[in-house]
GUKOLTI-502549 format. One line per field, with one value per residue (C-alpha): residue in three letters; z negated, y, x. Coordinates in nm, 4 decimals, decimal comma. Last residue first. Layout:
rest <- (ALA_...)
pz <- (Z_...)
py <- (Y_...)
px <- (X_...)
END
This chain:
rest <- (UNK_UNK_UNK_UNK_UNK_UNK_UNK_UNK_UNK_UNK_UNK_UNK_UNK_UNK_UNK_UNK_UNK_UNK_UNK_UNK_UNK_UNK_UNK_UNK_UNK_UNK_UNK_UNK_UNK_UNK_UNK_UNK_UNK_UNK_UNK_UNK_UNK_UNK_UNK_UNK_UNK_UNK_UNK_UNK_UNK_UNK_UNK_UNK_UNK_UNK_UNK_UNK_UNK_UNK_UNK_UNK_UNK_UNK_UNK_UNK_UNK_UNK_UNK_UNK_UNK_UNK_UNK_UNK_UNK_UNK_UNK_UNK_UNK_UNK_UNK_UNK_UNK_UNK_UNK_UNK_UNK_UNK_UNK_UNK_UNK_UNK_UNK_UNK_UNK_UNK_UNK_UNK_UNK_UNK_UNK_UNK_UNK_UNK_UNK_UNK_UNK_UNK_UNK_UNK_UNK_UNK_UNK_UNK_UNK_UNK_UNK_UNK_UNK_UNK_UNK_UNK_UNK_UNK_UNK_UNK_UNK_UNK_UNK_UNK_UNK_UNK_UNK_UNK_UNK_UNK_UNK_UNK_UNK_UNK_UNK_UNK_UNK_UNK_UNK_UNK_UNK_UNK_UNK_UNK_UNK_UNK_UNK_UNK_UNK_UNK_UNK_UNK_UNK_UNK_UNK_UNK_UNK_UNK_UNK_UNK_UNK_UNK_UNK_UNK_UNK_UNK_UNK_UNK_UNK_UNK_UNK_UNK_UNK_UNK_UNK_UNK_UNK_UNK_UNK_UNK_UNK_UNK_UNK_UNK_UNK_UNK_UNK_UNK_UNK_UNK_UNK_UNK_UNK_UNK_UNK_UNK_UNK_UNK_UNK_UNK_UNK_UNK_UNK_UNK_UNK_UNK_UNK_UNK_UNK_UNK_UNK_UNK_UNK_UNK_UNK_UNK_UNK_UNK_UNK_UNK_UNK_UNK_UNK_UNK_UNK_UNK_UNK_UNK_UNK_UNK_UNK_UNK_UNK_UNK_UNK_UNK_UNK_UNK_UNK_UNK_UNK_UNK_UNK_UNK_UNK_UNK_UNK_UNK_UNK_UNK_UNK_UNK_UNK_UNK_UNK_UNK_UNK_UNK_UNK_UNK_UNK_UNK_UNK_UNK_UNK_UNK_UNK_UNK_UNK_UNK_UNK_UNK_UNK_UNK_UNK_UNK_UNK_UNK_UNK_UNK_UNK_UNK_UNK_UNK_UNK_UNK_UNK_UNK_UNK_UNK_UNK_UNK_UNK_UNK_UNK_UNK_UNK_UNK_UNK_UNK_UNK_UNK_UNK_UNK_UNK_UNK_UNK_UNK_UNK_UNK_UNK_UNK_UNK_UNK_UNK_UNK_UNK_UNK_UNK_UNK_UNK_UNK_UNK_UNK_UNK_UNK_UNK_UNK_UNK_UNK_UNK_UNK_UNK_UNK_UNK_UNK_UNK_UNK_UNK_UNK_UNK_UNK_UNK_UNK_UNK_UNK_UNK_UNK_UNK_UNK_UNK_UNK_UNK_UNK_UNK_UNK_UNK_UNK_UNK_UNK_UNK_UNK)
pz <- (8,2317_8,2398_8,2476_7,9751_8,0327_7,9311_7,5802_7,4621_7,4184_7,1391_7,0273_6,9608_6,8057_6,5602_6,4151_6,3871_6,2157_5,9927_5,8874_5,8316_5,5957_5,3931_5,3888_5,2675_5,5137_5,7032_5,9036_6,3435_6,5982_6,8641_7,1987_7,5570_7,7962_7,7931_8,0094_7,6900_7,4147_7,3508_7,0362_6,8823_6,5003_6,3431_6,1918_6,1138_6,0907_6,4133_6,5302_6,4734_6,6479_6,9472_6,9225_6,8973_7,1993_7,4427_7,3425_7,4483_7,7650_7,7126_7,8693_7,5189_7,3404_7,0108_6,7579_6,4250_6,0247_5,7091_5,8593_5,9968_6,3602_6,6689_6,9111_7,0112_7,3489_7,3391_7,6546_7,5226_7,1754_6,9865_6,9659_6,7355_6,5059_6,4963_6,4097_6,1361_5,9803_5,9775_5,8377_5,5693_5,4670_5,4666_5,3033_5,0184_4,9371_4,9140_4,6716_4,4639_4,4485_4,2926_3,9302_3,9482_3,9772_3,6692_3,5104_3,8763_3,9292_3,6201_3,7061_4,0052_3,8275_3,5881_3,8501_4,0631_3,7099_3,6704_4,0447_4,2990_4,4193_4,1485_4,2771_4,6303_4,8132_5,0041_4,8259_4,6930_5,0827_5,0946_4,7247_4,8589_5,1628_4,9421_4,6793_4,9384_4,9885_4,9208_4,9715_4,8210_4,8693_4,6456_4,7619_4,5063_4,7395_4,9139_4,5609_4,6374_4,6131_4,9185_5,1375_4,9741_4,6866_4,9708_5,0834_5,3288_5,3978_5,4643_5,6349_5,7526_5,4376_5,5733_5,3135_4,9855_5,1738_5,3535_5,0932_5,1445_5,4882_5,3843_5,6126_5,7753_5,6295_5,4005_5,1614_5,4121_5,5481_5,4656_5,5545_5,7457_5,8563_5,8990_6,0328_5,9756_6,3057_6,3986_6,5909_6,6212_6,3043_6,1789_6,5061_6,4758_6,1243_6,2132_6,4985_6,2484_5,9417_6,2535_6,3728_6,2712_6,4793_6,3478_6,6483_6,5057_6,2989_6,3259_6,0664_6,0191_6,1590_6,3200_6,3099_6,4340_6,3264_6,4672_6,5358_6,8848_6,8913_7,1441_7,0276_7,3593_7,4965_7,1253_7,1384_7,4509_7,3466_7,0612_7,2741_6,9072_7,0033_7,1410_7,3152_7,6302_7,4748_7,3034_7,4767_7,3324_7,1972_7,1951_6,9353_6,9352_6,5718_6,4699_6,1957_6,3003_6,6024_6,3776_6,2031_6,4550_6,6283_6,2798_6,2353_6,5472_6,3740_6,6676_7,0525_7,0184_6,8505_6,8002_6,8464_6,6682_6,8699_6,6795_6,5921_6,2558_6,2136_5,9296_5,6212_5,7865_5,9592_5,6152_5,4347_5,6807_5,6291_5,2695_5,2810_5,5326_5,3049_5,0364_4,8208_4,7447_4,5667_4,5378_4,5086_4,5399_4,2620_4,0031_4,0371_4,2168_4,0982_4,2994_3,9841_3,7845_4,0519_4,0484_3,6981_3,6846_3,9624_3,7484_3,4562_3,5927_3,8188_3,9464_3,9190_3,6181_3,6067_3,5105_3,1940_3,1611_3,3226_3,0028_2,7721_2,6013_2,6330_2,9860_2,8569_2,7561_3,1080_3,3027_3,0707_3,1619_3,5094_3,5439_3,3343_3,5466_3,8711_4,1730_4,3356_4,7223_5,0041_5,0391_5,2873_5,6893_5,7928_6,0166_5,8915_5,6644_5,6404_5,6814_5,4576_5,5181_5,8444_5,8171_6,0765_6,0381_6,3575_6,3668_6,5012_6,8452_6,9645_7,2767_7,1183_6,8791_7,0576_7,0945_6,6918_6,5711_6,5013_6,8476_6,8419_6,5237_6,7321_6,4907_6,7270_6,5269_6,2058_6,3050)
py <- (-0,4280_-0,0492_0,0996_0,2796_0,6261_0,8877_0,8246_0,5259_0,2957_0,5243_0,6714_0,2858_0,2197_0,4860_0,4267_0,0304_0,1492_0,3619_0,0954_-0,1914_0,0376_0,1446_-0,1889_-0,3177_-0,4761_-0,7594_-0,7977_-0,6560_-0,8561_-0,6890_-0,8983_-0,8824_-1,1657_-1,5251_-1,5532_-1,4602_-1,3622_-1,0248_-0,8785_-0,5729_-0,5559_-0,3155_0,0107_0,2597_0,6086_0,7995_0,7846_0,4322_0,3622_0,5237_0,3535_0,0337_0,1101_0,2147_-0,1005_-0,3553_-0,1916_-0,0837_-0,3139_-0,4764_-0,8072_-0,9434_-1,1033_-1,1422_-1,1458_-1,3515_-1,6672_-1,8753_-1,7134_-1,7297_-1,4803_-1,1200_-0,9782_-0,6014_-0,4101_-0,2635_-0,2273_-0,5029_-0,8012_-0,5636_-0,5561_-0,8929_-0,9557_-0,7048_-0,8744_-1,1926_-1,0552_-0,8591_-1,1655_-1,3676_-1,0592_-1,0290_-1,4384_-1,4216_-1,0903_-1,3114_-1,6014_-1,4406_-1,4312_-1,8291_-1,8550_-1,7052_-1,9922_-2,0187_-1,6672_-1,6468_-1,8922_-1,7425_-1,3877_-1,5810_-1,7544_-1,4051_-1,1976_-1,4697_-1,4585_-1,7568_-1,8269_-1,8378_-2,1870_-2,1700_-2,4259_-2,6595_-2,9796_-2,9714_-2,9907_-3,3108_-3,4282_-3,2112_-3,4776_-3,8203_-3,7153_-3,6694_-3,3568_-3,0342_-2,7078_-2,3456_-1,9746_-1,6484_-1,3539_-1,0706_-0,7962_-1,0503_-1,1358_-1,0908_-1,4413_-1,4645_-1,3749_-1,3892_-1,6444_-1,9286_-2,2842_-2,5330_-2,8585_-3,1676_-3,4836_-3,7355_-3,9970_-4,0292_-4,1795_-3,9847_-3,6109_-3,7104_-3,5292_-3,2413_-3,1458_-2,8758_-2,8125_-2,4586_-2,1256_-1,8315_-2,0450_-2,2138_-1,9132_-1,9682_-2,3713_-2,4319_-2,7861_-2,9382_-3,2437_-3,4392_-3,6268_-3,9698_-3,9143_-4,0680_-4,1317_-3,7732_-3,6218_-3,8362_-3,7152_-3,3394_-3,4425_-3,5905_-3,2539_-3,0621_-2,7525_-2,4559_-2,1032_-1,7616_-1,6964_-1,5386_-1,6990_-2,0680_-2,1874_-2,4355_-2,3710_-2,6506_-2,7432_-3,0358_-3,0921_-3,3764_-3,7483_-3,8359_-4,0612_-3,8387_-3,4893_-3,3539_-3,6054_-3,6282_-3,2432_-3,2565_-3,5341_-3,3288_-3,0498_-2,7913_-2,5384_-2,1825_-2,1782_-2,2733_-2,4933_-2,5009_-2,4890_-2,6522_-2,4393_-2,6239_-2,4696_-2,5807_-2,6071_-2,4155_-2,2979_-1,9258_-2,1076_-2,2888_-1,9609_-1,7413_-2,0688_-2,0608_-1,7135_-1,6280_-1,7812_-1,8941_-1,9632_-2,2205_-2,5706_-2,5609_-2,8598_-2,7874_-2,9865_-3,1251_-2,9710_-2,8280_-2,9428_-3,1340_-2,9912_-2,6301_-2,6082_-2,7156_-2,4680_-2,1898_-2,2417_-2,2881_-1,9367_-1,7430_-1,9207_-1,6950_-1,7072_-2,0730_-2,3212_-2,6954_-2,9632_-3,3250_-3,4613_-3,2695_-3,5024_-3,4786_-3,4031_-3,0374_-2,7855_-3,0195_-2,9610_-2,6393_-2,5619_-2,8223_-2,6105_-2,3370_-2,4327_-2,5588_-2,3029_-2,5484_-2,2782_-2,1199_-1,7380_-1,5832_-1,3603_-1,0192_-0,9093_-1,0976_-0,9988_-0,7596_-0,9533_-0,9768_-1,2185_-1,0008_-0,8128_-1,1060_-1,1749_-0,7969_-0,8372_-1,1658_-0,9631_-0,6549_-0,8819_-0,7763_-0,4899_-0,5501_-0,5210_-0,9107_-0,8916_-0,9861_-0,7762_-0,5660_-0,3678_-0,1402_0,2221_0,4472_0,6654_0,4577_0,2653_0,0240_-0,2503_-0,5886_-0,6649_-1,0605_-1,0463_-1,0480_-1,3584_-1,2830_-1,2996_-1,6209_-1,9015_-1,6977_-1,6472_-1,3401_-1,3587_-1,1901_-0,9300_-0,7682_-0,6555_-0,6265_-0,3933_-0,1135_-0,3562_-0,5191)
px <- (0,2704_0,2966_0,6584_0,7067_0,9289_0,7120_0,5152_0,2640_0,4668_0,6660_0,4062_0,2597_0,5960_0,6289_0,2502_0,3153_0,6058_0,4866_0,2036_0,4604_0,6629_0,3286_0,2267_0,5422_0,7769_0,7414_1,0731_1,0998_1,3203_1,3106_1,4023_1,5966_1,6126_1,5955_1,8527_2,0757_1,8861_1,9987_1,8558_1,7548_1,6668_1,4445_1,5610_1,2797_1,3386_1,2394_1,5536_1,5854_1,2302_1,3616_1,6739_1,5142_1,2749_1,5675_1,7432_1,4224_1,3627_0,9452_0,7223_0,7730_0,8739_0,8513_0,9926_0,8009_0,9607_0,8976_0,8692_0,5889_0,6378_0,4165_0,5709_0,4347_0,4367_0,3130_0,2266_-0,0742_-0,1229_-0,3424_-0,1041_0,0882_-0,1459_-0,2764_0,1299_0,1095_-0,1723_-0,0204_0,3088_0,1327_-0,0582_0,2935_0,4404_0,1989_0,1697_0,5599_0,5017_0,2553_0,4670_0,7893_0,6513_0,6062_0,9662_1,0775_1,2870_1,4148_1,4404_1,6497_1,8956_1,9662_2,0116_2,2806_2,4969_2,5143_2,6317_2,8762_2,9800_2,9932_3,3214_3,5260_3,7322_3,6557_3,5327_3,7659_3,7823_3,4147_3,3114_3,4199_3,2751_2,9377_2,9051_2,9410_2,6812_2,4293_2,3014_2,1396_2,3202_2,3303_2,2800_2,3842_2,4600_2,4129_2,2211_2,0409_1,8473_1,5441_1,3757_1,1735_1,5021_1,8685_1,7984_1,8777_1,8819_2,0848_1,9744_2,2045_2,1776_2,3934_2,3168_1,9985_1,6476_1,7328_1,7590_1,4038_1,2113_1,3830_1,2431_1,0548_0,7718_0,7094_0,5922_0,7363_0,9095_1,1307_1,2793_1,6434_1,5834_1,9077_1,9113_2,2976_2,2967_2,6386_2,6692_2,6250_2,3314_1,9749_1,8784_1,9216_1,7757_1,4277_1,3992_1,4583_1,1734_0,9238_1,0284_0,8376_1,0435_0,9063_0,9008_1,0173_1,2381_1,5057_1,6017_1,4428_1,1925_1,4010_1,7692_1,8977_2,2742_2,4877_2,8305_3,0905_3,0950_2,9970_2,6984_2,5358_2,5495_2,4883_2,1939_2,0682_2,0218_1,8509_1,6619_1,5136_1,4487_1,3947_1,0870_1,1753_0,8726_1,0178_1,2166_1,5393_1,8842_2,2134_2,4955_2,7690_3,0075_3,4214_3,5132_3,8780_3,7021_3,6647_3,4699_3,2426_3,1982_3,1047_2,8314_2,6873_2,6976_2,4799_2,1246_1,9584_1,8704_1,9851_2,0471_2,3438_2,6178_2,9369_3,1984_3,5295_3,8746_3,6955_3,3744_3,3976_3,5719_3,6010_3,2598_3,0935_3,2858_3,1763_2,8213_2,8719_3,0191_2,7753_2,4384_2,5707_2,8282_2,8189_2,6329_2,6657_2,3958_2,3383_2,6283_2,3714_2,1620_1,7474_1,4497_1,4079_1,3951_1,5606_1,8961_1,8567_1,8810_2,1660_2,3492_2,2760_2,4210_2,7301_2,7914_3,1114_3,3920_3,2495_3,2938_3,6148_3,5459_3,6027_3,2829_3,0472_3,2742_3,0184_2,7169_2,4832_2,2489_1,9367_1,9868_1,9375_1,5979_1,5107_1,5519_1,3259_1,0567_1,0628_1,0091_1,2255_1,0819_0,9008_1,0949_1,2400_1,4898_1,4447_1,8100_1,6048_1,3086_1,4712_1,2633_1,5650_1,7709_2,0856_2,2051_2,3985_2,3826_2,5586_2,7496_2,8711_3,2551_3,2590_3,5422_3,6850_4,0823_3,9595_4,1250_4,4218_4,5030_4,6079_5,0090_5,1952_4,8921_5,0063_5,2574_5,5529_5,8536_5,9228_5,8866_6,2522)
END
């Protein structure tokens, strides 16, 4: 009977066009395309990990509910710990929330944005909507009104947007969350960087939700470790499909450390938000170069170069940024603050790269 298994006869239909999300890998290059933190995590916030790590530290299953941490957390932003839950990663409670309400309903997006959220709608069993922003990539709040409607299902804005770098105003998140009668999800992964928090209207809409992470001011991409505010109601759904280890021992402890630490991690967020100013007035300086307003920790931009040609360029000359197809919108690099000696080799690489055969002059 195994001569004939076609693992083809068991994968699902709905998902047969589905691309799964690319994460690049390339090693020995300056890394200006996943929108990490570049500079060292503290000494101090290492060495109190460090402290804590006792001998059956790995042995031990972790605790299912990150008790400690979720009450860390849940100080840190006055509210109980009913309000919070962690996962690994923003991808996990992503996909949670698409499983316990999304599934066999419309996800509506607000887009262009973050890919996994339309990914894992679809893994789900969620049909995404992807509904069009602006002309400067703002949120069309009537748009998104007009497609949600009062249908129950998922909606998702991501605030600032990835990869846009924009902010949406907390007025118009507001304006969405009494408007629909959907769970809306806002995904504030770059909040620190720039924009308005819209926790403070968690207590006044039960259909809201906001999604955090360590992974981008606070260094810790490498561990995974996200989490979501909400009402009490919400996390006791999603509490019936997470994961019982989910988030690590060594990952519960390094969260709690950068929030007893968290005063350590403002100078570097200070650094890249000058750096990312800077880099910007750079780039608006060489010919040909499009850049877009952005209060996160990265830029888009455009050149009169073809989008592709210029990222392989710049990967062959050691610096990965991140290309992007936007649709009708057109072609994109997305390019993260680095250091100052990362942003300065690749202001360097790209203007010999504008400036050789092949660009076409705007």
């Amino acid at each position: 009977m195994t001569a004939a298994f076609n693992i083809e006869d068991l994968a699902r239909p709905d998902l047969k066009g589905l691309q799964p999300y690319e994460a690049h890998y390339a090693p020995g290059v300056i890394r200006l395309d996943a929108n990490e933190n570049p500079h060292d995590f503290p000494q101090e916030a290492r060495d109190y990990i460090m402290s804590r790590v006792g001998p059956q530290f790995f042995g031990r299953y972790p605790d299912p509910l990150a008790r400690d941490l979720v009450s860390d957390l849940a100080a840190h932003y006055g509210l109980g710990a009913e309000n919070l839950m962690v996962g690994n990663g923003s991808d996990e409670i992503i996909l949670n929330i698409m499983l316990a309400f999304g599934a066999g309903r419309k996800v509506f997006i607000a887009a262009p944005t973050f890919s996994m959220y339309g990914i894992h709608a679809r893994v789900a069993g969620a049909v995404p909507v992807e509904v069009p922003r602006g002309p400067e990539f703002e949120v069309d709040v009537e748009a998104m009104v007009r497609a949600g409607g009062r249908e129950p299902g998922v909606m998702v804005v991501c605030n600032p947007n990835n990869p846009t770098g924009n902010a949406t105003d907390p007025a118009d998140i507001e304006a969405l969350a009494r408007s629909v009668n959907s769970l809306l999800v806002v995904d504030e992964a770059y909040i620190e960087f720039g924009g308005e928090s819209c926790v403070p209207l968690l207590g006044k809409y039960p259909n809201l939700a906001i999604m955090r992470t360590f992974s981008k001011a606070f260094g810790l991409a490498g561990l995974r470790l996200g989490y979501l505010l909400a009402g009490p109601a919400v996390i006791r759904e999603l509490m019936r499909i997470k994961q019982p280890f989910n988030v690590n021992s060594f990952t519960q402890l390094a969260g709690r450390s950068v929030i007893r630490f968290r005063d350590l991690f403002e100078a570097p967020i200070r650094r890249i938000v000058a750096g990312r100013d800077r880099l910007a007035r750079r780039l608006r300086e060489l010919p040909g170069v499009t850049v877009y307003p952005s209060v996160a920790n990265f830029l888009l931009i455009r050149t009169n170069r073809a989008a592709y040609e210029v990222y392989r360029l710049l990967l062959d000359g050691g610096v990965l940024v991140r290309h992007l197809n936007l649709g009708e919108r057109g072609e994109f690099l997305r390019v993260t603050v680095g250091t100052e000696r990362e942003n300065d080799i690749f202001i360097a690489r790209l203007k010999t790269i504008l400036d050789g055969p092949g660009t076409v002059r705007a």
